[in-house]
C-alpha positions as CSV (number, residue, x, y, z in Angstrom):
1,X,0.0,0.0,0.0
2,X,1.5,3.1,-1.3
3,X,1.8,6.0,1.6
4,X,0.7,9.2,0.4
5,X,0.7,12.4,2.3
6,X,-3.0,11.8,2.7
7,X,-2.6,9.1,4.3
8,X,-0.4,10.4,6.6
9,X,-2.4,13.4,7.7
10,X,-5.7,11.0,8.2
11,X,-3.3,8.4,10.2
12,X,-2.3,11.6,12.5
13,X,-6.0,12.8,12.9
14,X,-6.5,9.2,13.9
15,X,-4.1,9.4,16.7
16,X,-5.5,12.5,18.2
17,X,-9.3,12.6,17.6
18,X,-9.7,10.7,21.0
19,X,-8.6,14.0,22.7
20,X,-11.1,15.9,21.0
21,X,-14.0,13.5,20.8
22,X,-15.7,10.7,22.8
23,X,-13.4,7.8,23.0
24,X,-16.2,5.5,22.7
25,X,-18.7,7.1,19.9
26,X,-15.2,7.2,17.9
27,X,-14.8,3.4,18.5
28,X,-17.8,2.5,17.2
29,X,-17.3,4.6,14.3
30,X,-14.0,2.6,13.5
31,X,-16.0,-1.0,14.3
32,X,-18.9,-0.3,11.8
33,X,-16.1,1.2,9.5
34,X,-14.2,-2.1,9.1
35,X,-17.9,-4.0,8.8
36,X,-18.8,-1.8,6.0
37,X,-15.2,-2.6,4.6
38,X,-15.6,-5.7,4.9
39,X,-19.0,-5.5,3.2
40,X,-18.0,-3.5,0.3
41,X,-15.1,-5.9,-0.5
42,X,-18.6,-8.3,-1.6
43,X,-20.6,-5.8,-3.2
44,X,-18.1,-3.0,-4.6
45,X,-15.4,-5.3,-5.8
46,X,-17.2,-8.6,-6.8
47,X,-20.8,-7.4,-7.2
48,X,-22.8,-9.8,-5.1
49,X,-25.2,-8.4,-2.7
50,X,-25.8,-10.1,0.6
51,X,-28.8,-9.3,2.6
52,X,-27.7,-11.3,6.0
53,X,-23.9,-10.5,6.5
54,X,-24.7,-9.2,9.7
55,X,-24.5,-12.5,10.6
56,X,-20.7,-12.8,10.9
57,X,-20.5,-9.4,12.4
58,X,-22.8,-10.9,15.3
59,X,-21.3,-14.5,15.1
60,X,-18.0,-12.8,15.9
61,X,-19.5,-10.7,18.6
62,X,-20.8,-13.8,20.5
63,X,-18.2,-16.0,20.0
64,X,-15.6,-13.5,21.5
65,X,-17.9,-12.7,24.3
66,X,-18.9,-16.4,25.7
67,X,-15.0,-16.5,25.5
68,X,-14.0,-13.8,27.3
69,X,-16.8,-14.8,29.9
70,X,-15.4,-18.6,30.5
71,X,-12.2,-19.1,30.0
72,X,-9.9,-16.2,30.6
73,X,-8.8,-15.5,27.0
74,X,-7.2,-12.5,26.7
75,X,-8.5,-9.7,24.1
76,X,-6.3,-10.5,21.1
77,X,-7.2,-14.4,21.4
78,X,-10.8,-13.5,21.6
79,X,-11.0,-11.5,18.8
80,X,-8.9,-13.9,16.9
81,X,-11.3,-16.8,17.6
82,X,-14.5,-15.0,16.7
83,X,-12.8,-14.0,13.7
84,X,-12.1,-17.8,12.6
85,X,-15.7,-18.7,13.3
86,X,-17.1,-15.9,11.3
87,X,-14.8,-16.9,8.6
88,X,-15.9,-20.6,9.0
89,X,-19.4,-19.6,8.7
90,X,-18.5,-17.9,5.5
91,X,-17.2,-20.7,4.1
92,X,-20.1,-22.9,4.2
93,X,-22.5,-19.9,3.5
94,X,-20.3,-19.5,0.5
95,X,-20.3,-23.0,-0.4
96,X,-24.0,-22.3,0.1
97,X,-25.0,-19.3,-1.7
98,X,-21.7,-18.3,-4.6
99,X,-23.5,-20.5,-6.8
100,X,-26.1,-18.1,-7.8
101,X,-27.0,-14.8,-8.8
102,X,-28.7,-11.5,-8.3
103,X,-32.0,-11.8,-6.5
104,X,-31.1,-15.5,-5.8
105,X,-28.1,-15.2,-3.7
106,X,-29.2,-11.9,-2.0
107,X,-32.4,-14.4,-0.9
108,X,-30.2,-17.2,-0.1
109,X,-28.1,-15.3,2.3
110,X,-30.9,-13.3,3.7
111,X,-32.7,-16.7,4.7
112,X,-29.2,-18.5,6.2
113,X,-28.7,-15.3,8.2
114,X,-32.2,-15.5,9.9
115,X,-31.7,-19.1,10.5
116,X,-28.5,-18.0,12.6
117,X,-30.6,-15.1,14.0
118,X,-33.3,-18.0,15.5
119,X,-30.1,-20.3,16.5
120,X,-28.7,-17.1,18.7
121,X,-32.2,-16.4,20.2
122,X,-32.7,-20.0,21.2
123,X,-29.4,-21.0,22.4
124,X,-28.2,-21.6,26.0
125,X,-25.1,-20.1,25.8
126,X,-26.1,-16.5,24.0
127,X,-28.2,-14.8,26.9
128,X,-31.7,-15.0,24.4
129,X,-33.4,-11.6,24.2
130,X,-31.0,-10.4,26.7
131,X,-27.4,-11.0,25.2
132,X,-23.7,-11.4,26.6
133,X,-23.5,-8.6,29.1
134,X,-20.6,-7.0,31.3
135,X,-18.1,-8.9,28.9
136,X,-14.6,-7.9,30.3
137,X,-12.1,-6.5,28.1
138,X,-9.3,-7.8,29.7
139,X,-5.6,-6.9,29.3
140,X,-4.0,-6.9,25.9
141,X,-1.2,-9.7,25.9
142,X,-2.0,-9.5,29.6
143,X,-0.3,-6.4,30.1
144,X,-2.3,-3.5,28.9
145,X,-5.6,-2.7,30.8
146,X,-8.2,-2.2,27.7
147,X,-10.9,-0.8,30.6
148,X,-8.9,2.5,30.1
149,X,-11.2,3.8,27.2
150,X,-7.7,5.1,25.9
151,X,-6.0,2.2,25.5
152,X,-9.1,0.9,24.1
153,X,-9.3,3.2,21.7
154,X,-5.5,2.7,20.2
155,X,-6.4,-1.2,20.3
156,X,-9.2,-1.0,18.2
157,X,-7.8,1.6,15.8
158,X,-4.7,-0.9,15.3
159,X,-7.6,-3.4,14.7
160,X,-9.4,-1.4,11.9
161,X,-5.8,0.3,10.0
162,X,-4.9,-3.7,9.6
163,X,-8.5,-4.8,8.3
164,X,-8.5,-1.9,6.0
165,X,-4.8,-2.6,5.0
166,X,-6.0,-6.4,4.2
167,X,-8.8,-5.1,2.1
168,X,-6.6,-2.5,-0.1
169,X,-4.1,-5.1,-0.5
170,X,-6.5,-7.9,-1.7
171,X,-8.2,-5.0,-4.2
172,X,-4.9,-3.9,-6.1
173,X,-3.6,-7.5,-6.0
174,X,-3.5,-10.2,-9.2
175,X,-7.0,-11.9,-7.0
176,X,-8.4,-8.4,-6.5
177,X,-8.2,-7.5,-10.6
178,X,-9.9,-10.8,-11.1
179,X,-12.3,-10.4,-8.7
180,X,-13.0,-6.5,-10.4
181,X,-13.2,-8.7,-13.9
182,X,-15.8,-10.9,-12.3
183,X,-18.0,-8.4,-11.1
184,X,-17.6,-6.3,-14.7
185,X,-18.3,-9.7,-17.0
186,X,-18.6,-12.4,-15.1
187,X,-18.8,-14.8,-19.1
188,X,-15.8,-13.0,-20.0
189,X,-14.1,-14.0,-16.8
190,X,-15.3,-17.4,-17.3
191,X,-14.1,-17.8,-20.8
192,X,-10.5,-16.3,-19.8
193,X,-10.3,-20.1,-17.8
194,X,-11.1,-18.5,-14.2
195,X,-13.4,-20.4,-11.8
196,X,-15.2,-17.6,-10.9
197,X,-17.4,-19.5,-8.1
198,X,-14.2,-20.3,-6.2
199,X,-12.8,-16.9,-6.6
200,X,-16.3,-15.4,-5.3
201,X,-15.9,-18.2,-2.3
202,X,-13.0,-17.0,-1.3
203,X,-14.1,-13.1,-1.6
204,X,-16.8,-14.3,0.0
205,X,-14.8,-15.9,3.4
206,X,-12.3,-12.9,3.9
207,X,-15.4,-10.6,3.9
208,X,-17.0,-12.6,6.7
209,X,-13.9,-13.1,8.7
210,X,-13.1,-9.4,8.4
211,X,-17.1,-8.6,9.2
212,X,-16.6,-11.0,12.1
213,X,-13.3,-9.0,13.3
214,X,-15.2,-6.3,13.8
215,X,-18.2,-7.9,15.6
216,X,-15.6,-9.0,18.2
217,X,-13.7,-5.7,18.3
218,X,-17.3,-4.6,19.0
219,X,-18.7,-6.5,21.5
220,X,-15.2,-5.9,23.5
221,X,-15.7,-2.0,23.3
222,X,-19.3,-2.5,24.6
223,X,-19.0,-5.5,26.6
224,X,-22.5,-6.3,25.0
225,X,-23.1,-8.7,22.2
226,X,-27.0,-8.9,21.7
227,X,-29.7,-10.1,19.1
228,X,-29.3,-6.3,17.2
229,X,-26.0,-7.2,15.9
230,X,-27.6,-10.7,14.2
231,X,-31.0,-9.0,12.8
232,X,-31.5,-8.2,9.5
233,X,-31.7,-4.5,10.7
234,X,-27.8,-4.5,10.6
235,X,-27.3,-6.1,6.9
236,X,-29.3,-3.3,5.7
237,X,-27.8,-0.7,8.0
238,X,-24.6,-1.8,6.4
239,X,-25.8,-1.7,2.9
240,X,-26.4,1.8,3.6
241,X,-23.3,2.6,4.8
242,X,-21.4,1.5,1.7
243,X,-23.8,3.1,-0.7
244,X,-23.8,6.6,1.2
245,X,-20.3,6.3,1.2
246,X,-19.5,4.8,-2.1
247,X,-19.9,1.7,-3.1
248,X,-16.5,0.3,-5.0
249,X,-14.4,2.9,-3.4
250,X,-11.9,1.9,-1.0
251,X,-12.7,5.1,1.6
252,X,-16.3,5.0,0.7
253,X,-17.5,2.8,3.4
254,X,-15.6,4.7,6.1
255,X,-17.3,7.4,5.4
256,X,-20.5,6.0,5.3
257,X,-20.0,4.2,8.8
258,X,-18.9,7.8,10.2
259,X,-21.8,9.9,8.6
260,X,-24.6,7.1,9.6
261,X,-23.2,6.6,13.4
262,X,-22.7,10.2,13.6
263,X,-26.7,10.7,12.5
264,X,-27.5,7.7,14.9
265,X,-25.7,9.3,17.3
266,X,-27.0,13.5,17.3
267,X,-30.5,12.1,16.9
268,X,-30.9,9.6,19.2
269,X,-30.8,12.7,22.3
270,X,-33.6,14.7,20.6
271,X,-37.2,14.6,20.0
272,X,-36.3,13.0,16.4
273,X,-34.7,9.6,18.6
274,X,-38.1,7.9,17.5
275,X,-37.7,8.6,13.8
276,X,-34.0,7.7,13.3
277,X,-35.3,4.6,10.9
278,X,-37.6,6.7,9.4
279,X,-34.6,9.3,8.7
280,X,-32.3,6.9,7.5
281,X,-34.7,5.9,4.8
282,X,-34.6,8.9,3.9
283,X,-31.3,9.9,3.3
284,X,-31.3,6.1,1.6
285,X,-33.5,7.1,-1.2
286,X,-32.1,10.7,-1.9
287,X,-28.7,8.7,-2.0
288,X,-29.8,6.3,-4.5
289,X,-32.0,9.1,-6.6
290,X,-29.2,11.8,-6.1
291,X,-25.9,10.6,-6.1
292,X,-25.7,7.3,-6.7
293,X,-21.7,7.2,-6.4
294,X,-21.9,7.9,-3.0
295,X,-19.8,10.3,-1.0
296,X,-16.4,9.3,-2.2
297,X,-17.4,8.4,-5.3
298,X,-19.3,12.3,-6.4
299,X,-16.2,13.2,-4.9
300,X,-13.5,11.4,-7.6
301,X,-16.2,12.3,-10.2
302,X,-15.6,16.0,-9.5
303,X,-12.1,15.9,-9.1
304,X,-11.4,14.1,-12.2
305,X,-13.6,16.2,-14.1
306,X,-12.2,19.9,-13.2
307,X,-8.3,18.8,-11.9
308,X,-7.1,16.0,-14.2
């Protein structure tokens, strides 16, 4: 990944926005962030639309907390397990689901996502309707105290600049042009010799184990993992996310994730706390009737337009 002077500036901004803003709000920001990364690797860069990823986000989240609960794990091993479940899950989802198209596969992973959703309602070791609660965050490599909200913070900020790393290093690589080709002409693709349903597979696992990452990083910073994060709600929270930000855009779903949690966030203390859904509709439909590039994407457009 090539370090520009960008880069650089937003890395430092990074490093210092905890002492302007609210440790925690900004942590969240960075966890549905790497989720909408994660989910944009699927849609932007291969073209397949999943209704029920949500489902690795909150497999992660669960998996890390019944961890961190019974057996002493620390953080890092915690994370790392509900980040090999997710991915697990994605495997056989993919297995599942790569094989079709459009409508088809959106359906088919919309309907094996609710079946998880019922499996974490029902089973003993998820809390039902009342979740994993007062999760501890432990020390990190048993030396650093991640109840500090500071240390937290840094934690999950190493957590998302390596998921986003992954994910521009997987998009400018030999598998990411393939997977760009795929999405473009999938025949084409097909005719060049590529097995395109094992390269979608595999696009398919590191976007659930990377959805799953943050679920866990997640459910550490609020020592919560609950039913929201496996409902349907989230897959098309997420969905909205990328769009907004830009879908097939590497910053686009950062963005996104900042301007929805920062919506979420301003309105849920007001009078208009009851009509954040209806809201977010809203800005869904001017987004896809307005700019349907997204943030980022209206962005590049105008740039390229009047500077190259």
């Amino acid at each position: 990944m090539k370090i520009s002077k960008f880069n650089i500036v937003l890395l430092g901004l990074a490093l210092v926005a905890p002492f302007v803003f609210y440790p925690v709000l900004l942590m969240k920001v960075l966890c549905f962030a790497l989720f909408a990364c994660a989910f944009n690797l699927l849609l932007g860069f291969v073209g397949l639309l999943s209704f029920g990823h949500a489902v690795f986000l909150g497999t992660g989240g669960y998996v890390t907390g019944y961890l961190m609960m019974n057996t002493g794990l620390t953080p890092e091993l915690g994370i790392l397990a509900g980040t090999v479940a997710s991915g697990l899950l994605g495997a056989i989802y993919g297995k599942l689901s790569v094989k079709r198209e459009g409508i088809y596969f959106a359906m088919v992973t919309l309907a094996l996502a609710q079946l998880m959703f019922f499996v974490f309602l029902q089973a003993p070791f998820t809390g039902g309707e009342d979740g994993l609660q007062g999760i501890p965050r432990g020390y990190l490599l048993g030396l650093i105290d991640l109840s500090d909200n500071l240390n937290m913070y840094y934690f999950v900020l190493a957590i998302f600049l390596f998921g986003f790393w992954l994910i521009n290093r997987t998009v400018h690589s030999p598998f990411g042009q393939i997977l760009k080709a795929i999405r473009d002409n999938e025949p084409r693709a097909t005719s060049l010799g590529y097995n395109v349903n094992d390269y979608k597979w595999a696009a398919f696992v590191i976007s659930a184990a990377l959805a799953g990452l943050a679920g866990s990083t997640k459910t550490l910073v609020f020592q919560l993992a609950s039913l929201t994060d496996v409902h349907w709600h989230m897959s098309g929270e997420v969905v909205l996310m990328t769009l907004l930000g830009g879908m097939g855009t590497i910053f686009g779903p950062v963005v996104g994730a900042a301007v929805v949690v920062g919506i979420q966030n301003f309105l849920s203390g007001g009078e208009l706390g009851n009509y954040v859904h209806i809201i977010m509709g809203l800005i869904f439909i001017v987004c896809v009737l307005a700019f349907r590039s997204g943030i980022v994407g209206e962005i590049q457009k105008v740039v390229k337009r009047n500077f190259s």
